[in-house]
C-alpha positions as CSV (number, residue, x, y, z in Angstrom):
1,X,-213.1,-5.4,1.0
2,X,-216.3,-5.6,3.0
3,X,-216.7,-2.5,6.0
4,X,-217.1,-5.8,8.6
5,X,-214.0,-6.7,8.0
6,X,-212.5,-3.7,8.5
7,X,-214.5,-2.7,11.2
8,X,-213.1,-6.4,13.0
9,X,-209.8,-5.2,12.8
10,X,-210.0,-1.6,13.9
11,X,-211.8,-3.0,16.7
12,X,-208.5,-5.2,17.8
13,X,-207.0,-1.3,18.5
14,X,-203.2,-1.4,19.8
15,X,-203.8,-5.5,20.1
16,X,-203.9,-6.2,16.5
17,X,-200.3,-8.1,15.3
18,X,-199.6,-7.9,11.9
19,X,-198.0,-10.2,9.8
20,X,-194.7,-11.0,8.7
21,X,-194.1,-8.4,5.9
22,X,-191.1,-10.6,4.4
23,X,-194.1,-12.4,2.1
24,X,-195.0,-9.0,0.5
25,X,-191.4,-7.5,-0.8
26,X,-189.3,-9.0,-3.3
27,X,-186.0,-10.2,-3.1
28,X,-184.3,-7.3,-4.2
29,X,-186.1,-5.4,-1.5
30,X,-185.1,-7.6,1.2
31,X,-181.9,-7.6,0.4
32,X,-181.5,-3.9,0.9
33,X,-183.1,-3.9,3.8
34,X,-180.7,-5.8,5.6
35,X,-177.9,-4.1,3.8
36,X,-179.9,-0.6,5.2
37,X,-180.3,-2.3,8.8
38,X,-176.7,-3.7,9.1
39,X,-175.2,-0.2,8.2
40,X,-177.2,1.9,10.2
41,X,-176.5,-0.3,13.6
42,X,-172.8,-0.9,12.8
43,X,-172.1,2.6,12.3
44,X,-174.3,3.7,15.3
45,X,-172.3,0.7,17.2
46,X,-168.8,2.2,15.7
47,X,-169.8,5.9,16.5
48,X,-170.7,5.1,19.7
49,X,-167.7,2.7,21.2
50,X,-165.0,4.9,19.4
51,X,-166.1,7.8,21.6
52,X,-166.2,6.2,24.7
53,X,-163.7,6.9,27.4
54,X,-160.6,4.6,28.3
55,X,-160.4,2.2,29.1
56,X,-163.8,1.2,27.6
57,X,-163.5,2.6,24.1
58,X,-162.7,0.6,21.5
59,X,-161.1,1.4,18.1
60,X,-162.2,1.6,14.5
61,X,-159.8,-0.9,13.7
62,X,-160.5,-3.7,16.0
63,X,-161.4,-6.9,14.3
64,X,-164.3,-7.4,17.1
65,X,-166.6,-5.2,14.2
66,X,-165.9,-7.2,12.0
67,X,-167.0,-10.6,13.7
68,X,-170.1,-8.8,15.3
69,X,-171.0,-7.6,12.0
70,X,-170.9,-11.2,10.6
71,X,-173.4,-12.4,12.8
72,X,-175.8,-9.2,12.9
73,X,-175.9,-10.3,9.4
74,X,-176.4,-13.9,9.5
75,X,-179.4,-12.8,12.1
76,X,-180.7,-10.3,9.5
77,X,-180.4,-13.1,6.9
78,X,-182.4,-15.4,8.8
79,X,-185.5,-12.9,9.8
80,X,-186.0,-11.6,6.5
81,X,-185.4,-14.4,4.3
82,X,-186.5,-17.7,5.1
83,X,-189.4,-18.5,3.5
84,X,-192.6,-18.4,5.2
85,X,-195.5,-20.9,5.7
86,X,-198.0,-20.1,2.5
87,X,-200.9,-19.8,5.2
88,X,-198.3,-16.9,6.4
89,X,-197.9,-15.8,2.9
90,X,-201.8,-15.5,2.2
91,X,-202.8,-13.6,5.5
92,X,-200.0,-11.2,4.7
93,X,-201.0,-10.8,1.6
94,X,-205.1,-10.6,2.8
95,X,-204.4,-7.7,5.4
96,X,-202.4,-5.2,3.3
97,X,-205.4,-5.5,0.9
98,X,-207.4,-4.8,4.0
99,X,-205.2,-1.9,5.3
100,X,-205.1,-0.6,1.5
101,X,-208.5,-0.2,1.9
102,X,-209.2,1.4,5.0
103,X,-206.5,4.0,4.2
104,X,-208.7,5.3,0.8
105,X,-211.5,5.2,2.8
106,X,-209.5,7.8,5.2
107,X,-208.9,9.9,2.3
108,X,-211.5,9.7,0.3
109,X,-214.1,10.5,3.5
110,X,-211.3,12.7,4.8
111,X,-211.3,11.3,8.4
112,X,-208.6,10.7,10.9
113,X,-207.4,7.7,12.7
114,X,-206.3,8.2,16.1
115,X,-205.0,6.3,19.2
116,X,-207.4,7.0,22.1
117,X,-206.0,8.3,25.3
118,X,-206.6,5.5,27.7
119,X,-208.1,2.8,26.3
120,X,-205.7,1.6,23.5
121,X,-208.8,1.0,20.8
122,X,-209.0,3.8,17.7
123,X,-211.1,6.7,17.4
124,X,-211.9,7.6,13.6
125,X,-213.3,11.9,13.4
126,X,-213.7,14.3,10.9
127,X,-210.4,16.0,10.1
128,X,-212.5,19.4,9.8
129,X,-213.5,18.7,14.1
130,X,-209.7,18.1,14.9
131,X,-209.3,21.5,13.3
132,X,-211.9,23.1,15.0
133,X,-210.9,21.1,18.5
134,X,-207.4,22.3,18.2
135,X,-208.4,25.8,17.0
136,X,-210.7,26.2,20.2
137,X,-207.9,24.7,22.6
138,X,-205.0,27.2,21.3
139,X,-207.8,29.9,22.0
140,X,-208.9,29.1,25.1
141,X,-205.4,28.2,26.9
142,X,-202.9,30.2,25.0
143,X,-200.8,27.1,25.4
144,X,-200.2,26.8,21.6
145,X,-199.0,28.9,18.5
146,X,-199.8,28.1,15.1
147,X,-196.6,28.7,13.7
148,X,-196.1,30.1,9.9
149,X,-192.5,29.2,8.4
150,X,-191.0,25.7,10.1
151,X,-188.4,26.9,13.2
152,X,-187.2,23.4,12.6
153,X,-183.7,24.0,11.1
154,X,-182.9,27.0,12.7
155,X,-183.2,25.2,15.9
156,X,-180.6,22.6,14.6
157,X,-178.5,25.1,13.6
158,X,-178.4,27.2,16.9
159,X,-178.2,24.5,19.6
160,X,-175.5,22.9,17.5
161,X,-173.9,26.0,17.7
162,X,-174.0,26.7,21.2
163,X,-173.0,23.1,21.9
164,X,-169.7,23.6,19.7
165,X,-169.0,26.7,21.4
166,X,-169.1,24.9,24.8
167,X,-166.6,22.1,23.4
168,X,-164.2,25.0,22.1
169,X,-164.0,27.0,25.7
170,X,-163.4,23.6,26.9
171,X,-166.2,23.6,28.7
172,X,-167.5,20.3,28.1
173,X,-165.1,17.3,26.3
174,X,-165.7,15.4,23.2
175,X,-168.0,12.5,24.0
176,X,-170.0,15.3,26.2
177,X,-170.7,17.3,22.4
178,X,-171.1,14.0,20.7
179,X,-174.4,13.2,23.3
180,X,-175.5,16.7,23.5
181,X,-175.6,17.4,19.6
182,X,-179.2,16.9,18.1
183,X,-179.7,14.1,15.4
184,X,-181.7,15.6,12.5
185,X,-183.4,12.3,12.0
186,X,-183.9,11.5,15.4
187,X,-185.0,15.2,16.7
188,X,-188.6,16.6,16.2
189,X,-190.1,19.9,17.5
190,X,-192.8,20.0,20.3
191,X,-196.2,20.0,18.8
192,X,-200.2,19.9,19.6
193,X,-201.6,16.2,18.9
194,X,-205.2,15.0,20.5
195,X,-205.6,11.6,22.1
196,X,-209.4,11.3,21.7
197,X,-211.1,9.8,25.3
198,X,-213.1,6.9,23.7
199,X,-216.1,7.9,26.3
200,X,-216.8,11.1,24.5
């Protein structure tokens, strides 16, 4: 894949629209993607409504999931399997090659791409000078500590703690918990991340 080529796409930065994936996976593939999609949002749908307060909650058992799930599925149907124009089809194909390719190059050269601050084009640096950028900054400002073990689970463990405790002194009611209690998948711990300035 020629470095031009690459180098024209980088340049389109946060601009660049990529193609309709649906011409790279197999059926099989698509298939459980919808089956993933339509699960996730009808139990996140489900969860949600059941908890509400009266009058607006609405039960597990009402057939209204039922005909909403029908046509989140004839929607998901519809976006990820009708068949695409073969122009589609080829550029799809063309630009993972493409992408393919500029990620070996990341790896093999050991470099880092990154969003710039302001400016929404990418910055490509040497992972060794993010290292030494970020080693400088927690020196100089103190505002950072490189951390040893992962606090991640513990943290889970003790806000959902303190937020069931709270719900059994009746402190706080059911749907209160239900908002307040962290999503594993959803939840990620404050960390140090550089936005390059594309002037410098």
């Amino acid at each position: 894949m020629s470095s031009y080529t690459a180098y024209d796409r980088l340049v389109l930065g946060l601009n660049y629209i990529r193609p309709n994936q649906s011409a790279l996976r197999s059926y099989k593939q698509r298939q459980k993607q919808i089956n993933t999609e339509l699960d996730t949002n009808m139990n996140r749908i489900k969860k949600y409504m059941s908890n509400l307060e009266d009058p607006g909650n609405l039960p597990l058992t009402s057939p209204l999931y039922k005909m909403y799930s029908d046509r989140l599925q004839t929607y998901l149907l519809q976006r990820y399997m009708t068949p695409l124009p073969l122009i589609d089809q080829l550029r799809a194909r063309r630009e993972l090659k493409l992408v393919k390719s500029i990620q070996r190059k990341l790896k093999k050269y050991k470099l880092i791409l990154r969003e710039t601050d302001k400016s929404s084009v990418f910055h490509i640096g040497y992972a060794i000078d993010y290292k030494r950028k970020a080693a400088k900054y927690r020196q100089e400002t103190g505002a950072y500590e490189e951390l040893n073990v992962k606090p991640f689970n513990e943290t889970i463990h003790n806000v959902t703690h303190a937020v069931n405790q709270l719900k059994t002194m009746s402190k706080i009611v059911e749907h209160q918990r239900m908002k307040m209690v962290p999503v594993r998948k959803m939840t990620q711990l404050a960390y140090m991340y550089f936005l390059p300035k594309s002037h410098k």
